[in-house]
ChimeraX commands (.cxc) that place a marker at each C-alpha (Angstrom):
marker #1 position -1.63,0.01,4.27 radius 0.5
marker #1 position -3.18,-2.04,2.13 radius 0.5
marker #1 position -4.47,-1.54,-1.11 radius 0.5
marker #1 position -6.12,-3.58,-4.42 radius 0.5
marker #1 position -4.84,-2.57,-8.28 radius 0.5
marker #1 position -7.07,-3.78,-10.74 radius 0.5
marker #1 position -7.06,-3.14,-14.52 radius 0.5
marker #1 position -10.46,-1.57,-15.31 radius 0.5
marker #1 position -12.71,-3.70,-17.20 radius 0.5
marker #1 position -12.94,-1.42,-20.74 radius 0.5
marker #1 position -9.95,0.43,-21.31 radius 0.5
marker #1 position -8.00,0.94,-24.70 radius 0.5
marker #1 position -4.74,2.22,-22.75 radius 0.5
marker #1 position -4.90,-0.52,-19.78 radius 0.5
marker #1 position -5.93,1.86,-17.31 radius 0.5
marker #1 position -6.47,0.84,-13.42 radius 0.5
marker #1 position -7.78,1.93,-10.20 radius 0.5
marker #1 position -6.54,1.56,-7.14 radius 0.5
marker #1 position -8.17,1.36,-4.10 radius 0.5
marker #1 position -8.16,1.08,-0.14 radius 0.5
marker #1 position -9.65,-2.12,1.26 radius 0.5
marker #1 position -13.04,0.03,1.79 radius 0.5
marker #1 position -13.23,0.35,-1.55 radius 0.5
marker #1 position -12.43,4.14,-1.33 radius 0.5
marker #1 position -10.15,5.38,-4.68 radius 0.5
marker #1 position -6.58,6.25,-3.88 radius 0.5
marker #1 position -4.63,6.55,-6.93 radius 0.5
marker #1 position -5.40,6.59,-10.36 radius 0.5
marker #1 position -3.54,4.70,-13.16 radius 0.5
marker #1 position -3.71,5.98,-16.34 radius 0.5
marker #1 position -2.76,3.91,-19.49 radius 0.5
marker #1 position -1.47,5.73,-23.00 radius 0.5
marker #1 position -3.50,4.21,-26.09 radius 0.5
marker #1 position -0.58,4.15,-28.31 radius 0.5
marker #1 position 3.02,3.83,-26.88 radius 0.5
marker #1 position 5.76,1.15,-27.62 radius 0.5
marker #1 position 6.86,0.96,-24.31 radius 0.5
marker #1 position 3.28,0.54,-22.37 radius 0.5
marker #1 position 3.46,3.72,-20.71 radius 0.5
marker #1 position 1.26,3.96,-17.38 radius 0.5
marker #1 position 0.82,7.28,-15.44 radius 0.5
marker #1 position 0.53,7.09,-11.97 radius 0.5
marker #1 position -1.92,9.52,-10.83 radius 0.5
marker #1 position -3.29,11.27,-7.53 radius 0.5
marker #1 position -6.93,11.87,-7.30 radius 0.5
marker #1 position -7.19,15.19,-8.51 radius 0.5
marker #1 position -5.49,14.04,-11.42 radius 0.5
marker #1 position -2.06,15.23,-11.04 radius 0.5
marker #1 position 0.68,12.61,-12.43 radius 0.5
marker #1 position 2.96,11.60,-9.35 radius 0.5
marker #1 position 4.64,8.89,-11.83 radius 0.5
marker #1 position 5.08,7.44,-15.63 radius 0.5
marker #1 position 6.18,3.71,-15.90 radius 0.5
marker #1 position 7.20,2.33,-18.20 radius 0.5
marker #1 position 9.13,-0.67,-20.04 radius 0.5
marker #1 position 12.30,-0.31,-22.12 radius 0.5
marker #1 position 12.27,-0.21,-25.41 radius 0.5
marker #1 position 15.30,-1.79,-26.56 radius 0.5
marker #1 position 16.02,-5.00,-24.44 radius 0.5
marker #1 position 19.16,-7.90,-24.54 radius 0.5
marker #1 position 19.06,-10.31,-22.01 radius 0.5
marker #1 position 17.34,-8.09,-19.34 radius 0.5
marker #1 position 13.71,-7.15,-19.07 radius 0.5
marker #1 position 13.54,-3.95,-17.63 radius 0.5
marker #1 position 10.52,-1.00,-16.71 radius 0.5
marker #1 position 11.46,2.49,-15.11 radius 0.5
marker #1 position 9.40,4.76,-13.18 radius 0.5
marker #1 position 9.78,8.60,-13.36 radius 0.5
marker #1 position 8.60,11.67,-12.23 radius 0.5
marker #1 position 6.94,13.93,-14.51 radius 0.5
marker #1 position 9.98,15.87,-15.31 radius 0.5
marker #1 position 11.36,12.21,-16.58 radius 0.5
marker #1 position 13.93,12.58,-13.96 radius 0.5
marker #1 position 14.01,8.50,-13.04 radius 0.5
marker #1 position 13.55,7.72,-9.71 radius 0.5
marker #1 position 13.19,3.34,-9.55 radius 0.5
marker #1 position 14.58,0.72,-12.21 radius 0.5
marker #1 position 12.77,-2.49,-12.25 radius 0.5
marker #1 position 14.96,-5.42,-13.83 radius 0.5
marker #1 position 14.63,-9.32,-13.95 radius 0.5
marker #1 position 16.93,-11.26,-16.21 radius 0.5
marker #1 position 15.80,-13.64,-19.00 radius 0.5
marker #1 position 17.58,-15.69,-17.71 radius 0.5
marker #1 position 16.83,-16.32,-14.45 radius 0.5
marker #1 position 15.67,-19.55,-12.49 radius 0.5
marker #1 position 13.67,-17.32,-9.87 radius 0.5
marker #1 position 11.14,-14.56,-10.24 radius 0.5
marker #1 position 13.19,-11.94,-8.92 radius 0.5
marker #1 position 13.24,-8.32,-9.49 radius 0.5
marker #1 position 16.11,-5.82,-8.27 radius 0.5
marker #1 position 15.02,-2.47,-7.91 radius 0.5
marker #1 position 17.79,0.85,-8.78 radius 0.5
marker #1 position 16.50,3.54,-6.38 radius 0.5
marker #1 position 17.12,5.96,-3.59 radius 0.5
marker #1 position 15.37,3.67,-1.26 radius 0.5
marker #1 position 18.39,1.09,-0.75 radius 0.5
marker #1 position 18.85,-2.76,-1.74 radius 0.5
marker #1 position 14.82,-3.26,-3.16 radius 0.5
marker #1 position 14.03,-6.22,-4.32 radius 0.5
marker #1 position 11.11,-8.17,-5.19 radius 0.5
marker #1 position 11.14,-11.84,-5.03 radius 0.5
marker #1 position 8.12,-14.46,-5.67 radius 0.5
marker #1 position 6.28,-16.94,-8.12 radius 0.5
marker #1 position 5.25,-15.61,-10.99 radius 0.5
marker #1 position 2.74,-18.23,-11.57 radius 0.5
marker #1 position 1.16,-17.63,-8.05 radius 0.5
marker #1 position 1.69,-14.01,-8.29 radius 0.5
marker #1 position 3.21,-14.06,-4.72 radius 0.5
marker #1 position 6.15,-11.63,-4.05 radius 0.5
marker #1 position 7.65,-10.28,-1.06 radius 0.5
marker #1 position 9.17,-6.69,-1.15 radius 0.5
marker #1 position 12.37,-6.47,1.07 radius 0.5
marker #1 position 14.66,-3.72,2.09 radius 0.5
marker #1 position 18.21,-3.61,2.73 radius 0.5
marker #1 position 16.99,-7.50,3.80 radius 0.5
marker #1 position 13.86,-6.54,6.11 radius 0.5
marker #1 position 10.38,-7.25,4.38 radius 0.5
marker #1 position 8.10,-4.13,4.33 radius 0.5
marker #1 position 5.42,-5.28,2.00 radius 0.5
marker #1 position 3.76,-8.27,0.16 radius 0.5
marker #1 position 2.23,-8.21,-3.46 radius 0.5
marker #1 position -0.40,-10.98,-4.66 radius 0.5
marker #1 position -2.66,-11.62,-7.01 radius 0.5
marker #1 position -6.58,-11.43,-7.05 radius 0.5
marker #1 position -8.38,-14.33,-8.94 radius 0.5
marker #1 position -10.33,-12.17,-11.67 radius 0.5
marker #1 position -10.74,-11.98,-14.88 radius 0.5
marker #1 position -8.75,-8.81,-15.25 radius 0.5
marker #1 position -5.15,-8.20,-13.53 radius 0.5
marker #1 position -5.78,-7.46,-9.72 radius 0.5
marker #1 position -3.26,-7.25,-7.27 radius 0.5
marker #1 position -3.37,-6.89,-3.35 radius 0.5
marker #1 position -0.52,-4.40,-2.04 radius 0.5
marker #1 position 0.11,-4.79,1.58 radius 0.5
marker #1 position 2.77,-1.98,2.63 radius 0.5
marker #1 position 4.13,-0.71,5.82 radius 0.5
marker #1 position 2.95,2.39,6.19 radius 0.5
marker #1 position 6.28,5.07,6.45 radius 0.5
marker #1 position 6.57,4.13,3.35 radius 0.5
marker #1 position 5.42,5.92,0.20 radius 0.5
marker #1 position 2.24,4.43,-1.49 radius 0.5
marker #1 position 2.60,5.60,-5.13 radius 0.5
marker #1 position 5.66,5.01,-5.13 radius 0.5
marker #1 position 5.35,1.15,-4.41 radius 0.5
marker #1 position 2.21,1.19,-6.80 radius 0.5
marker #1 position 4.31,2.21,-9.72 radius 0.5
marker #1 position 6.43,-0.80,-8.68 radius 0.5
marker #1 position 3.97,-2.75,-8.99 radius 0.5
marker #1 position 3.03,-1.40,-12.34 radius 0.5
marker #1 position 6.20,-1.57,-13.51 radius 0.5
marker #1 position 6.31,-5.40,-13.22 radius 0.5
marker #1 position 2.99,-6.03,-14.30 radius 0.5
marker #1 position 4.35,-4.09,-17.56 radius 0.5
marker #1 position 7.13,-6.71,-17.80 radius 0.5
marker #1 position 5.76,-9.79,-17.14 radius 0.5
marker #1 position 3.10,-8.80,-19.85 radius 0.5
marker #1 position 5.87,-7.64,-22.49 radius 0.5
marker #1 position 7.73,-11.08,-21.60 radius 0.5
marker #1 position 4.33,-13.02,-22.18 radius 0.5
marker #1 position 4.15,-10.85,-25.59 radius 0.5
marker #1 position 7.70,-11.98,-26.92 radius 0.5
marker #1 position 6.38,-15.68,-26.00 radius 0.5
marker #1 position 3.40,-15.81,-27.86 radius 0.5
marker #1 position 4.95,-13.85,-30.70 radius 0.5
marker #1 position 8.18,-16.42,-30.86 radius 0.5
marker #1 position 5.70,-19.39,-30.52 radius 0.5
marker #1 position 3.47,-18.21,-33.28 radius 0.5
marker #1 position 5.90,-17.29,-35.78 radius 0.5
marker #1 position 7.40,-21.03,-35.43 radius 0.5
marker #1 position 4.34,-22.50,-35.44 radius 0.5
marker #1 position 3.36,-20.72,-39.09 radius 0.5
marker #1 position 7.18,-21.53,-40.32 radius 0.5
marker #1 position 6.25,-25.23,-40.04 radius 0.5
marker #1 position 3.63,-25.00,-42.76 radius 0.5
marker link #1:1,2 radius 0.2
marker link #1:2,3 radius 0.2
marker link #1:3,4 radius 0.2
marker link #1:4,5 radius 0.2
marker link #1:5,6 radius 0.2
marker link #1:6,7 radius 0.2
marker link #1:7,8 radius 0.2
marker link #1:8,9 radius 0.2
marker link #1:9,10 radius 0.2
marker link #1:10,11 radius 0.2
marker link #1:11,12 radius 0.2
marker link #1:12,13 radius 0.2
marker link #1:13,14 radius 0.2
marker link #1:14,15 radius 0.2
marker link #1:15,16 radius 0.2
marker link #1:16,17 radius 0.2
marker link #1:17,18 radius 0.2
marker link #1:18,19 radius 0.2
marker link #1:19,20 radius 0.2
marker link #1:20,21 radius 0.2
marker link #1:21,22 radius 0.2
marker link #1:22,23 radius 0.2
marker link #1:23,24 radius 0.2
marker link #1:24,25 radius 0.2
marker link #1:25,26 radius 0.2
marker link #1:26,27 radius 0.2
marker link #1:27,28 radius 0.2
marker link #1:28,29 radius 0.2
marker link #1:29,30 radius 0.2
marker link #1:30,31 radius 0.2
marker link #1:31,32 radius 0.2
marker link #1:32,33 radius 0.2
marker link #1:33,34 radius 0.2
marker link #1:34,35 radius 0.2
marker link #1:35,36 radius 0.2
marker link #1:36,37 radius 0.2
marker link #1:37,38 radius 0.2
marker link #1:38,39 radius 0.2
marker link #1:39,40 radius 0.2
marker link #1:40,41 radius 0.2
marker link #1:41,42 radius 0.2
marker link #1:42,43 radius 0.2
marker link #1:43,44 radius 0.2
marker link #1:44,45 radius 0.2
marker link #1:45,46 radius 0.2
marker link #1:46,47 radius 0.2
marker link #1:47,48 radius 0.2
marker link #1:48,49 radius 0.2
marker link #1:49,50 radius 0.2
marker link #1:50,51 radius 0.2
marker link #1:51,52 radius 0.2
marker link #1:52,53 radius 0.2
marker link #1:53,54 radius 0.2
marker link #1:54,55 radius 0.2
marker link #1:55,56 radius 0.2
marker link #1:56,57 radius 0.2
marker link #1:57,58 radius 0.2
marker link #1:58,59 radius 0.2
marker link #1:59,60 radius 0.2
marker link #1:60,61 radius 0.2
marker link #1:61,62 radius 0.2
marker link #1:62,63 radius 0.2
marker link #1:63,64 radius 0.2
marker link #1:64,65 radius 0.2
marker link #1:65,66 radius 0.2
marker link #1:66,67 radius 0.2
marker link #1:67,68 radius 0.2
marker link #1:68,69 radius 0.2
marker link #1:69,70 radius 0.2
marker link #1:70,71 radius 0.2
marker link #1:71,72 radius 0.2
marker link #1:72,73 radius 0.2
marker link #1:73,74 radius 0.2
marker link #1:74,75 radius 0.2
marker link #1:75,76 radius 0.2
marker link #1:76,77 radius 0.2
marker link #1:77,78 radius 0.2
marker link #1:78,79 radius 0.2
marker link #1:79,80 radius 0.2
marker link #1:80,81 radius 0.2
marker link #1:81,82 radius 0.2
marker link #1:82,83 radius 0.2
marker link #1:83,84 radius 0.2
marker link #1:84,85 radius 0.2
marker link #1:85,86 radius 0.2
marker link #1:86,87 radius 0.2
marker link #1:87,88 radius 0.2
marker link #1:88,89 radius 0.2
marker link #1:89,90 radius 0.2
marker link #1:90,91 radius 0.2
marker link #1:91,92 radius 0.2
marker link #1:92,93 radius 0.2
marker link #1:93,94 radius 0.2
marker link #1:94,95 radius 0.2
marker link #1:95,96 radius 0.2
marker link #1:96,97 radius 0.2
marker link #1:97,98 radius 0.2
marker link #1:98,99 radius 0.2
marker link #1:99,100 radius 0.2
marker link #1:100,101 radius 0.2
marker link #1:101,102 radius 0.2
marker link #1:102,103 radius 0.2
marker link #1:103,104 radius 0.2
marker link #1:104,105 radius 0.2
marker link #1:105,106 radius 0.2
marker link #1:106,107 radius 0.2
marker link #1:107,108 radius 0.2
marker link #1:108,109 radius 0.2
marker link #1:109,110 radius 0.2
marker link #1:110,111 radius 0.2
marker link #1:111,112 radius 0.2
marker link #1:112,113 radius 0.2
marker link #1:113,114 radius 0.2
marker link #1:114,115 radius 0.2
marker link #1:115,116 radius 0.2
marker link #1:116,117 radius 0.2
marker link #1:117,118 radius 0.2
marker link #1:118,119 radius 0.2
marker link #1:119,120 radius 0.2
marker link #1:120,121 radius 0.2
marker link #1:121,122 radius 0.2
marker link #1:122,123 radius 0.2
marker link #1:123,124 radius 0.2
marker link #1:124,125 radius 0.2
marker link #1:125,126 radius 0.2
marker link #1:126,127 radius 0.2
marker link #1:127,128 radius 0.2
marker link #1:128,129 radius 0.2
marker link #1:129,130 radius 0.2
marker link #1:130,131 radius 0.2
marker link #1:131,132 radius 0.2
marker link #1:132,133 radius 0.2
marker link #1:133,134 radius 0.2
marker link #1:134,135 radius 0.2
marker link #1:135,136 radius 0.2
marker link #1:136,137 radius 0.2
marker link #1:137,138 radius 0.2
marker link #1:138,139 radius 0.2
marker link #1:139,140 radius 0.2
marker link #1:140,141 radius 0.2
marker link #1:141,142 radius 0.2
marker link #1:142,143 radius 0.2
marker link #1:143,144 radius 0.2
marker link #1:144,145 radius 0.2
marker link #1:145,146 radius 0.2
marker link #1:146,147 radius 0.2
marker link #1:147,148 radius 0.2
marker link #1:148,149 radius 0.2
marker link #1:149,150 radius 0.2
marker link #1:150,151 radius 0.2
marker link #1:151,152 radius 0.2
marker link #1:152,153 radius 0.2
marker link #1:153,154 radius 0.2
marker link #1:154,155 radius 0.2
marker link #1:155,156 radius 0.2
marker link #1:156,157 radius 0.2
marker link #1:157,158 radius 0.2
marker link #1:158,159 radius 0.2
marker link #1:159,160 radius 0.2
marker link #1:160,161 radius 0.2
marker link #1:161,162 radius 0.2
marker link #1:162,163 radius 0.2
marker link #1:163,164 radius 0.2
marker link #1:164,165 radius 0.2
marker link #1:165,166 radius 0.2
marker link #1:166,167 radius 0.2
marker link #1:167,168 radius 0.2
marker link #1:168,169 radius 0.2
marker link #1:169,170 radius 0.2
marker link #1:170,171 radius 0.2
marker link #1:171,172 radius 0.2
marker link #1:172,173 radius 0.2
marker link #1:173,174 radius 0.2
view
């Protein structure tokens, strides 16, 4: 299956859609105006929350996001080092060895399992965040859209801590 995520163009919580490649809604993301840690609610379309994402608050040396069920019972971790030369992410789940590897700058990853690929994430030229999910289809959709969420909430907290680092040595120079 494949779908597009794209951030809706006026939201104050960062709230997307997501939709089939007819354009038809599938899931609902829901963004939370005021949280510290960017929390997203993954949503059918009737409105019920399948899953909340989102970062961790306190971080050293990893960035991580986590994805729960309602009940906050955590079902995925989503972690990529600071340190890392490669754009890798290493999922914690019930699902098996997940990971997500690809260019951040081209916004090209490749989801494998237990070492098989099963899905591809890219990026959408736009002027708002839009991705393309491509997925096999036995597997669970909101599942892998809350993955995808969950990075998109770390790469944006790591571009955060860059800007803030750069400006704050930029103003201790005058």
């Amino acid at each position: 299956m494949q779908v597009s995520i794209r951030n809706k163009w006026v939201s104050l919580g960062g709230s997307s859609t997501v939709k089939d490649m007819d354009e038809k809604d599938v899931l609902f993301v829901k963004g939370k105006i005021f949280s510290f840690t960017r929390k997203k609610f993954v949503q059918d379309l009737s409105g019920n929350t399948l899953f909340v994402v989102r970062n961790k608050f306190w971080r050293l040396f990893q960035r991580k996001a986590f994805v729960e069920k309602p009940d906050k019972t955590i079902v995925a971790m989503v972690r990529r080092k600071i340190f890392s030369l490669h754009d890798h992410y290493y999922v914690t789940s019930d699902l098996g060895d997940l990971q997500i590897r690809g260019n951040i700058l081209q916004y090209d990853y490749h989801i494998t399992l237990n070492g098989q690929e099963i899905g591809h994430i890219s990026r959408m030229i736009s002027l708002r965040d839009s991705f393309v999910l491509d997925l096999d289809d036995k597997y669970d959709l909101p599942t892998f859209v809350s993955l995808v969420i969950a990075i998109d909430l770390i790469v944006d907290r790591q571009r955060r801590d860059q800007s803030s680092s750069s400006d704050s040595s930029s103003s201790s120079d005058f």
